[in-house]
C-alpha positions in Angstrom: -16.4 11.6 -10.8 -12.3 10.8 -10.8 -11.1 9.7 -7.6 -8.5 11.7 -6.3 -4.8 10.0 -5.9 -3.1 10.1 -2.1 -0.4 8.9 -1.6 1.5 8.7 2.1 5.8 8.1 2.2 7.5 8.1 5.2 11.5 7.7 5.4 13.7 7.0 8.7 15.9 5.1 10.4 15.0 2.7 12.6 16.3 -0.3 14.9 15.4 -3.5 14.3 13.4 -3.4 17.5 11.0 -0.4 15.9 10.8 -1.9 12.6 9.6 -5.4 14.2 7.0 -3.4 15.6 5.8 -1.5 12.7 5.6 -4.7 10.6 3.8 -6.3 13.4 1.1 -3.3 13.3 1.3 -4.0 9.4 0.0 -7.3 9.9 -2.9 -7.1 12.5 -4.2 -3.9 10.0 -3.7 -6.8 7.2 -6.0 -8.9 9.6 -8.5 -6.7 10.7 -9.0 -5.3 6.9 -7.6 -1.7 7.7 -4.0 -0.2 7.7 -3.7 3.5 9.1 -0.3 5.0 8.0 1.0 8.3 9.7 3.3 10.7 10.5 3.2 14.3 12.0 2.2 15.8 8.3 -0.1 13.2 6.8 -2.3 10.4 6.9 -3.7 7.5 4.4 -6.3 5.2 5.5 -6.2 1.6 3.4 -8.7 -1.0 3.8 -7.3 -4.5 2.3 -9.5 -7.3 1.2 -10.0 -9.8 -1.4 -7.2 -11.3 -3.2 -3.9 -9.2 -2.8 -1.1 -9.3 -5.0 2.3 -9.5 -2.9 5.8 -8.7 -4.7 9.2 -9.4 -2.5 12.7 -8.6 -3.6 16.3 -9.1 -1.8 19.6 -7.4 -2.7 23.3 -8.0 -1.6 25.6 -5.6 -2.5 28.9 -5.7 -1.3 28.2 -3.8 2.3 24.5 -2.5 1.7 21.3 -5.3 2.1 18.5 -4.4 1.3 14.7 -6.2 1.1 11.2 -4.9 0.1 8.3 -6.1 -0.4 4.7 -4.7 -2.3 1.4 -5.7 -1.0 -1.6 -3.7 -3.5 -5.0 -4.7 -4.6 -7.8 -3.3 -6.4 -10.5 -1.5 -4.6 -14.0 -3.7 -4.6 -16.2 -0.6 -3.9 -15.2 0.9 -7.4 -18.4 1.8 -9.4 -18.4 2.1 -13.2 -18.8 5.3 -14.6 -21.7 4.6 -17.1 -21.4 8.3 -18.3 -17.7 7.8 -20.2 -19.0 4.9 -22.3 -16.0 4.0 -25.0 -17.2 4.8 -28.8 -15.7 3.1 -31.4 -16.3 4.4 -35.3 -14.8 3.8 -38.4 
C-alpha cells in the first residue's frame, strides 16, 4: 500500500525572541527523536533518526537577509513492497 504524502507549512512573523524559542523546541525534538509541528488547522508528527542530511543557505540582498536551512532523512521503518516487483523484457 502507497503511503500517503502530508505535509505541514506554517508562515508568520515573529521576533527574534519567538523564533529563538521555536528553534530551541526544534532541537530538543531533534534530541529526543520526535518533532511535533502545529498550528490551529494541522498537525505533522516527524520522528528523526539515523543519518540526516542538512542543507544551509544565506542571502544578502541589498535591505532583505535571509537564511534557511533543510534537515530530511529517509524513513527506516519503510518495508519493500514485494508485490510491484520491476520486469524487465526484451
Amino acid at each position: 500500500m502507497k503511503q500517503l504524502k502530508k505535509s505541514f507549512r506554517h508562515d508568520s512573523l515573529q521576533d527574534t525572541q519567538s523564533i529563538t524559542q521555536i528553534l530551541s523546541a526544534i532541537n530538543e525534538g531533534l534530541e529526543n527523536g520526535k518533532l511535533v509541528f502545529s498550528d490551529d488547522e494541522d498537525e505533522i508528527v516527524l520522528n528523526p533518526k539515523g543519518l540526516l542530511q542538512l542543507k544551509v543557505s544565506a542571502t544578502q540582498d541589498d535591505n532583505k537577509h535571509s537564511f534557511s536551512f533543510k534537515v530530511s532523512w529517509q524513513s527506516q521503518d519503510r518495508k519493500i513492497n514485494k508485490k510491484n516487483k520491476l520486469k524487465v523484457q526484451s
